[in-house]
DRENDO-1510 file (C-alpha; in Angstrom, 1 decimal, always signed):
<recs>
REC; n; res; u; v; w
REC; 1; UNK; +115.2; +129.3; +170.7 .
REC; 2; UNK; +111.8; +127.3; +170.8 .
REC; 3; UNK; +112.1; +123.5; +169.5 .
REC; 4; UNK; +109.1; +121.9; +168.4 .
REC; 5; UNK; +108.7; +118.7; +167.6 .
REC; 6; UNK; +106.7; +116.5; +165.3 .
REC; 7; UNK; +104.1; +114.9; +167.2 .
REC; 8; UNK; +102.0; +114.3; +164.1 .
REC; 9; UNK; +102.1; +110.6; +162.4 .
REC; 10; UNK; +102.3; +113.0; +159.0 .
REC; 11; UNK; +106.7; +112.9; +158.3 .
REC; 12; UNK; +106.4; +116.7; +156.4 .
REC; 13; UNK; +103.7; +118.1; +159.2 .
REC; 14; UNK; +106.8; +120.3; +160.2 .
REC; 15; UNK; +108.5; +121.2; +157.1 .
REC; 16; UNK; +104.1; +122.3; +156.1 .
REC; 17; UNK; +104.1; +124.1; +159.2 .
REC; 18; UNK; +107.4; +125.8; +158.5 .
REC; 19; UNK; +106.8; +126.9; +154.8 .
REC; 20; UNK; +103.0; +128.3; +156.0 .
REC; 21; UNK; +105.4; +130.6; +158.4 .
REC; 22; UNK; +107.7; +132.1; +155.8 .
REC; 23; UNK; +104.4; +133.1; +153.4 .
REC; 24; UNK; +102.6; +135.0; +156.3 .
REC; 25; UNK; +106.0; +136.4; +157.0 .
REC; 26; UNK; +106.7; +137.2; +153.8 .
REC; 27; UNK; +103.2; +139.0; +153.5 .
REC; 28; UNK; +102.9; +140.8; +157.0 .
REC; 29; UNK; +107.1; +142.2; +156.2 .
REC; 30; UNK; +104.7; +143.4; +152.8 .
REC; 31; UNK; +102.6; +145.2; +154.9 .
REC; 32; UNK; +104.4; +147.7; +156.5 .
REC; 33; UNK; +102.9; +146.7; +159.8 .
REC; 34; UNK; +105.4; +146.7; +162.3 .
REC; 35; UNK; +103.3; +145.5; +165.4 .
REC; 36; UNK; +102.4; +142.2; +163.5 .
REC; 37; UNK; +105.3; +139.7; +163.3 .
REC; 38; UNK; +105.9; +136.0; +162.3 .
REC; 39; UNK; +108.7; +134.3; +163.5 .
REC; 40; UNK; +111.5; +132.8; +161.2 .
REC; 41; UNK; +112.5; +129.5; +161.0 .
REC; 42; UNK; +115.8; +129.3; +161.9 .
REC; 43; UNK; +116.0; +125.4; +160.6 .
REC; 44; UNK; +113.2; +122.7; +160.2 .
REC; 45; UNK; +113.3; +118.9; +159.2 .
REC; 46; UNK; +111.1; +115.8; +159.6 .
REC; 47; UNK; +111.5; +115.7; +163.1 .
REC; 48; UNK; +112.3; +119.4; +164.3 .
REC; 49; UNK; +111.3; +122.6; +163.6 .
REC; 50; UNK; +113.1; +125.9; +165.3 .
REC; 51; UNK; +111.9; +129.1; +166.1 .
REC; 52; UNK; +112.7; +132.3; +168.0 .
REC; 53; UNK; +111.7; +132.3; +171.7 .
REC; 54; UNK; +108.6; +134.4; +172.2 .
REC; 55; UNK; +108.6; +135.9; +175.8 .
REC; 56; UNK; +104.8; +136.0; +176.4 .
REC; 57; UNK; +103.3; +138.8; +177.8 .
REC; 58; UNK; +99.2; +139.4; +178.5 .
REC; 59; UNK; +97.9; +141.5; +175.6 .
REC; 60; UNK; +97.1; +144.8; +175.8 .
REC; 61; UNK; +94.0; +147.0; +174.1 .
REC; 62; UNK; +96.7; +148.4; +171.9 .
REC; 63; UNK; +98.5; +144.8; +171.0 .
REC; 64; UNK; +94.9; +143.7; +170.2 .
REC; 65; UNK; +94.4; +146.3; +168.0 .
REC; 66; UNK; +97.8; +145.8; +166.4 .
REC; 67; UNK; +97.1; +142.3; +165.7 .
REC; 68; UNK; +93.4; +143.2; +163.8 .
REC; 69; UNK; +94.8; +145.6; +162.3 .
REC; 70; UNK; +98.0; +143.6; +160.7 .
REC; 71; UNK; +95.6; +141.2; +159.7 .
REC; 72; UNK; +92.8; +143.6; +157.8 .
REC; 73; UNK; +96.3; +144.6; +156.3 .
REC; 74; UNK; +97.5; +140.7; +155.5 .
REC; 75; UNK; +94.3; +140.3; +153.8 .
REC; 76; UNK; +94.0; +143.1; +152.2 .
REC; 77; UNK; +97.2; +142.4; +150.0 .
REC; 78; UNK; +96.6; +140.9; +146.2 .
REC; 79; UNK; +96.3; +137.6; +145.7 .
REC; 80; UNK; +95.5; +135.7; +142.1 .
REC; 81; UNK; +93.9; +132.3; +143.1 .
REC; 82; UNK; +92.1; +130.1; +146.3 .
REC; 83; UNK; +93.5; +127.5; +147.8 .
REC; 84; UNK; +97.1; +126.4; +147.1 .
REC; 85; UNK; +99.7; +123.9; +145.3 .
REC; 86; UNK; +100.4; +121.3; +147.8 .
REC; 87; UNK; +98.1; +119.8; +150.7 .
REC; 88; UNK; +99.0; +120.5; +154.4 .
REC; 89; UNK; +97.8; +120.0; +158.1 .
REC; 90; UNK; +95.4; +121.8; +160.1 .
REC; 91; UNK; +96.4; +120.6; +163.9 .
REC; 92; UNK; +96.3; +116.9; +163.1 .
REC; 93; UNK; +94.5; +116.7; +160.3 .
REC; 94; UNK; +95.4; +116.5; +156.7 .
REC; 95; UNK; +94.2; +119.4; +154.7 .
REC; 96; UNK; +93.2; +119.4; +151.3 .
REC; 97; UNK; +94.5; +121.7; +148.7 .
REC; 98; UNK; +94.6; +122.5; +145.0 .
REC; 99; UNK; +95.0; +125.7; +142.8 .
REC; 100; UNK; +91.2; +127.0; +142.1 .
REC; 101; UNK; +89.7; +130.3; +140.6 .
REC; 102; UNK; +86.5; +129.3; +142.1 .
REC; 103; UNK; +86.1; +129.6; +145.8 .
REC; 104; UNK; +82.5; +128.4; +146.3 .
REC; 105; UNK; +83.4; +125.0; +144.8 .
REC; 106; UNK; +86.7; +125.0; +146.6 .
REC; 107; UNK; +85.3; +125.7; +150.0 .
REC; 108; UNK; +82.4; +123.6; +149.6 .
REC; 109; UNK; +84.3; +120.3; +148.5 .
REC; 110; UNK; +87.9; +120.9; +149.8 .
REC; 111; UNK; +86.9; +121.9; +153.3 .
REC; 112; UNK; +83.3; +120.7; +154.2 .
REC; 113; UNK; +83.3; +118.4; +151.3 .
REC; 114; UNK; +86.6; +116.4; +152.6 .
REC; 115; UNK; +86.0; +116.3; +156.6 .
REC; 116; UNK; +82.6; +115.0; +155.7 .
REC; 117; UNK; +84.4; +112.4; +153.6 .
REC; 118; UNK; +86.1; +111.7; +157.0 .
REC; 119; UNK; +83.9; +110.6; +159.5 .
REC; 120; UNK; +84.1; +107.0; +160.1 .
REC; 121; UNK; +80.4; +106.2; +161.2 .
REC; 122; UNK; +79.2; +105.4; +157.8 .
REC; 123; UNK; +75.1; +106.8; +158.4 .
REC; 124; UNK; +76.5; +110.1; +160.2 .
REC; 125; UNK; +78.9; +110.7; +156.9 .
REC; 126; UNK; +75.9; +109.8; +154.2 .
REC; 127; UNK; +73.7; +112.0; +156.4 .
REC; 128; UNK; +75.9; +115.1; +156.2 .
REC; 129; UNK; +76.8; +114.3; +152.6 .
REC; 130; UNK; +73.0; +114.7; +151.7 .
REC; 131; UNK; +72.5; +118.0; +153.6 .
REC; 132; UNK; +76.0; +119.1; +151.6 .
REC; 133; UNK; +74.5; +117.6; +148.7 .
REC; 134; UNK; +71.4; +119.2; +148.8 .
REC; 135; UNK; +72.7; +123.2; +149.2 .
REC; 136; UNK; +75.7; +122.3; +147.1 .
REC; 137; UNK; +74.6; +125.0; +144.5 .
REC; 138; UNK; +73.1; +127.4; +146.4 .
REC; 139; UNK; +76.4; +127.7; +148.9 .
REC; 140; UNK; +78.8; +127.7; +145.9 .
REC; 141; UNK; +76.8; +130.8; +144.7 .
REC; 142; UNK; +76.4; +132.0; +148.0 .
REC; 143; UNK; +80.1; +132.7; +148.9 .
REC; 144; UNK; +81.0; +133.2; +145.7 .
REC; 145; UNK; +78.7; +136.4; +145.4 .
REC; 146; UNK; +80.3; +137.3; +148.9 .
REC; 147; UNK; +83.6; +136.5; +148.1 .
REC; 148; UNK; +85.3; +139.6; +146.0 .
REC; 149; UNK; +88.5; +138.0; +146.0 .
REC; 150; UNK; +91.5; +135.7; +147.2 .
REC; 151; UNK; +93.5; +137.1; +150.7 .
REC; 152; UNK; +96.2; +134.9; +152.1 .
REC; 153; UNK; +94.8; +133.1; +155.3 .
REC; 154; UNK; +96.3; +131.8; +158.2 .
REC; 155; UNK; +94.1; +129.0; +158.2 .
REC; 156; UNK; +93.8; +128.0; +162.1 .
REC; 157; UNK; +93.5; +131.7; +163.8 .
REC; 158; UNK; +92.1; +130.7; +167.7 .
REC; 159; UNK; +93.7; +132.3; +170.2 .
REC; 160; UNK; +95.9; +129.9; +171.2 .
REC; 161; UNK; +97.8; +130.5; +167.9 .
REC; 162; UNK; +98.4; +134.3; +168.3 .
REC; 163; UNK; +100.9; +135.2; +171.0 .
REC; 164; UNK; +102.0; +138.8; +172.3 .
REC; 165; UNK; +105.3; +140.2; +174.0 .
REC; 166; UNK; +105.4; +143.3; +175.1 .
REC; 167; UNK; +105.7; +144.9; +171.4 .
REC; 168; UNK; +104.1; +143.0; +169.1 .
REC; 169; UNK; +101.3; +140.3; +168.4 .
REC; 170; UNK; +102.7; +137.1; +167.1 .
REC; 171; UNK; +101.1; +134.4; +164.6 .
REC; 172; UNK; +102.6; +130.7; +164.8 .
REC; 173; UNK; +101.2; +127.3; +163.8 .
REC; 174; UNK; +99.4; +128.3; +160.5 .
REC; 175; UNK; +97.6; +126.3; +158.3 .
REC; 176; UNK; +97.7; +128.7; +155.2 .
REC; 177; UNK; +95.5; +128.9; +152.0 .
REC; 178; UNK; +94.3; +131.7; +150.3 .
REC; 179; UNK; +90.8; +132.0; +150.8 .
REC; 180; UNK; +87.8; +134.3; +152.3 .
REC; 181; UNK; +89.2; +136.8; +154.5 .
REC; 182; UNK; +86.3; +136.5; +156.6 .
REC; 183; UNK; +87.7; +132.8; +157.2 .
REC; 184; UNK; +89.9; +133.4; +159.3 .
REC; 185; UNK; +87.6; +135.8; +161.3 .
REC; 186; UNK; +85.1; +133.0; +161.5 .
REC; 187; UNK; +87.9; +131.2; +163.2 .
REC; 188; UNK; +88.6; +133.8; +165.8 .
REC; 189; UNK; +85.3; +133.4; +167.3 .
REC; 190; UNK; +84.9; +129.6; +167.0 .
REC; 191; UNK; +86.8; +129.3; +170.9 .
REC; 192; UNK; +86.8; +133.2; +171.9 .
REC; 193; UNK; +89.2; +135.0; +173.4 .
REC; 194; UNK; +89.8; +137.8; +170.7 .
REC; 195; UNK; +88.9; +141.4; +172.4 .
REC; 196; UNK; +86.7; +144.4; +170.8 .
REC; 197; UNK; +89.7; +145.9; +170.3 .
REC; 198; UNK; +91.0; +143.2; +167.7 .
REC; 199; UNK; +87.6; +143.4; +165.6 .
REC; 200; UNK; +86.9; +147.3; +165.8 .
REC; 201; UNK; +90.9; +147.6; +164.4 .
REC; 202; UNK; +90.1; +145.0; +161.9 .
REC; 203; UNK; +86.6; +146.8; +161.0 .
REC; 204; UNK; +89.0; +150.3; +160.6 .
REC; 205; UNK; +90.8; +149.0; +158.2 .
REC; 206; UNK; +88.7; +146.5; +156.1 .
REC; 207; UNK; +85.0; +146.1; +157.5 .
REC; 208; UNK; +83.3; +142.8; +157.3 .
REC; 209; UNK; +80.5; +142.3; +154.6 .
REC; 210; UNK; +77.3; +142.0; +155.8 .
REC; 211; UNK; +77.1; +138.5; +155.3 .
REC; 212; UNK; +79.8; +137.9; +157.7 .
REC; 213; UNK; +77.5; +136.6; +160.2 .
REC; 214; UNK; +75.9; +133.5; +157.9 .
REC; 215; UNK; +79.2; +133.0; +156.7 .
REC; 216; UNK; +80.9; +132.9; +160.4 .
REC; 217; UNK; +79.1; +129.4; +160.8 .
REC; 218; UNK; +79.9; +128.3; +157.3 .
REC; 219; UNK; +83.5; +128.5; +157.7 .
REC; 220; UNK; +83.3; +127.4; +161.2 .
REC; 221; UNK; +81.5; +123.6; +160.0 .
REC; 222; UNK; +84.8; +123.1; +158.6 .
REC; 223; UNK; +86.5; +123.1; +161.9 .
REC; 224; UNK; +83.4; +121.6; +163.9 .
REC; 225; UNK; +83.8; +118.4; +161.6 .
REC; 226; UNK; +87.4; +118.8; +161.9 .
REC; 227; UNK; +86.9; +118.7; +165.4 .
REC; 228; UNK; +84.7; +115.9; +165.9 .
REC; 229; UNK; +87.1; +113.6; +163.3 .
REC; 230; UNK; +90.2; +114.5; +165.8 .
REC; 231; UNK; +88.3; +114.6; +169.2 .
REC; 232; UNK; +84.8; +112.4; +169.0 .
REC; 233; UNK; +81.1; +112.8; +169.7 .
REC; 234; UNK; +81.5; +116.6; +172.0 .
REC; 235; UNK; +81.5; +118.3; +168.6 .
REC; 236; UNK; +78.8; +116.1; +167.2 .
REC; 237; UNK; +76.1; +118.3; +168.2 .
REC; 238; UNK; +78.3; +121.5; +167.0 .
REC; 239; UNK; +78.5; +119.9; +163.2 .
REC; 240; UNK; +74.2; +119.4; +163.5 .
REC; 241; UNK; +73.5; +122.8; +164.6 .
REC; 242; UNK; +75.9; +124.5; +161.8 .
REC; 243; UNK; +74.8; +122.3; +159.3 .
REC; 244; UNK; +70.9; +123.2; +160.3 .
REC; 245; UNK; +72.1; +126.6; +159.7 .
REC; 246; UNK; +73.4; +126.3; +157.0 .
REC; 247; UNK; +70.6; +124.7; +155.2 .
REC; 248; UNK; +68.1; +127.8; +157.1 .
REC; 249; UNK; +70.5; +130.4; +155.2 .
REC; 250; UNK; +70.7; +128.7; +152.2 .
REC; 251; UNK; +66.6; +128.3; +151.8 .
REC; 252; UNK; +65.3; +131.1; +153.5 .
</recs>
């Protein structure tokens, strides 16, 4: 058994943590795809939360493909609305969520629109609240027209957060929602680390639009400012290059 325990000054971090696990396993035992896994919580309370031991193995081609592959498969399963009924935690930050048939307006003020609402230095935060303010039409519109409908995310897909034995590829430590698909794709790439392999199975199965690539930074300012609200100024630079970017996309 694996044991984690709550680090997190947030008393239902855990039992958040533990309910995201049983909807993605829920939806990948919907998929049929039996190279994709979830664990199940075996018990879970304010202060502990227990899993099945995963005996880690390197990932092969083949496992990396697997895991795109579930994914494409995850996402590609109906869903009827964005976002989702209760808030929860991304890492060590509260998340923001509500029911919404609009995922424009949900991304732009329930993601970008709460971090920004987070950062303490006062001129930073009005700063990025008039660039957000500024393309707040234009990038509800924009991901709305790229955005043909609701897929259940895991929310906080880097590649520390997708493990492999020698069978399968594993997801833990979600931060669910349902969302862009491309979302969580945006996320793979934010640290690295996912293979060829991965996208090209994805790509099989459910190709990326061809905004993909001004959407990648999009999604990824949400975890940039997250980042810089947990971990300082090093992602400072991150959050002024994405947001230039954004603005460019929106305006060109």
């Amino acid at each position: 058994m694996f044991r984690k325990t709550n680090t997190s000054p947030f008393e239902d971090a855990l039992k958040c943590e533990a309910e995201g696990l049983e909807l993605l396993r829920a939806g990948v035992a919907n998929t049929g795809c039996a190279a994709l896994a979830v664990p199940k919580v075996i018990s879970v309370s304010e202060r502990e939360l227990v899993i099945p031991h995963i005996e880690q193995a390197q990932p092969t081609p083949a496992l990396m493909s697997a895991l795109g592959e579930g994914l494409a498969c995850l996402h590609k399963l109906p869903q009827s609305c964005y976002g989702l009924g209760h808030d929860n935690y991304i890492g060590l930050s509260p998340q923001k969520n509500r029911w919404c048939d609009n995922w424009g307006e949900f991304f732009r003020d329930d993601r970008l629109g709460y971090q920004i609402s987070r950062i303490q230095d006062a001129k930073l935060r009005n700063e990025f609240q008039g660039v957000l303010a500024r393309n707040s039409d234009a990038l509800e519109g924009f991901l709305n027209e790229h955005c043909v409908r609701p897929s259940l995310l895991h929310g906080d897909l880097w590649a520390g957060n997708a493990l492999f034995d020698r069978k399968k590829a594993w997801l833990i430590d979600p931060a669910v929602y349902y969302g862009d698909r491309e979302a969580d794709l945006a996320m793979t790439e934010f640290f690295g680390g996912f293979t060829s392999d991965f996208y090209q199975a994805y790509d099989s199965v459910w190709p990326r639009t061809s905004a993909y690539a001004v959407k990648k930074d999009i999604y990824n300012l949400y975890h940039a400012l997250n980042h810089y609200n947990l971990f300082g100024s090093g992602y400072l630079g991150q959050c002024r290059q994405l947001l230039l970017s954004l603005e460019a996309s929106l305006n060109h």
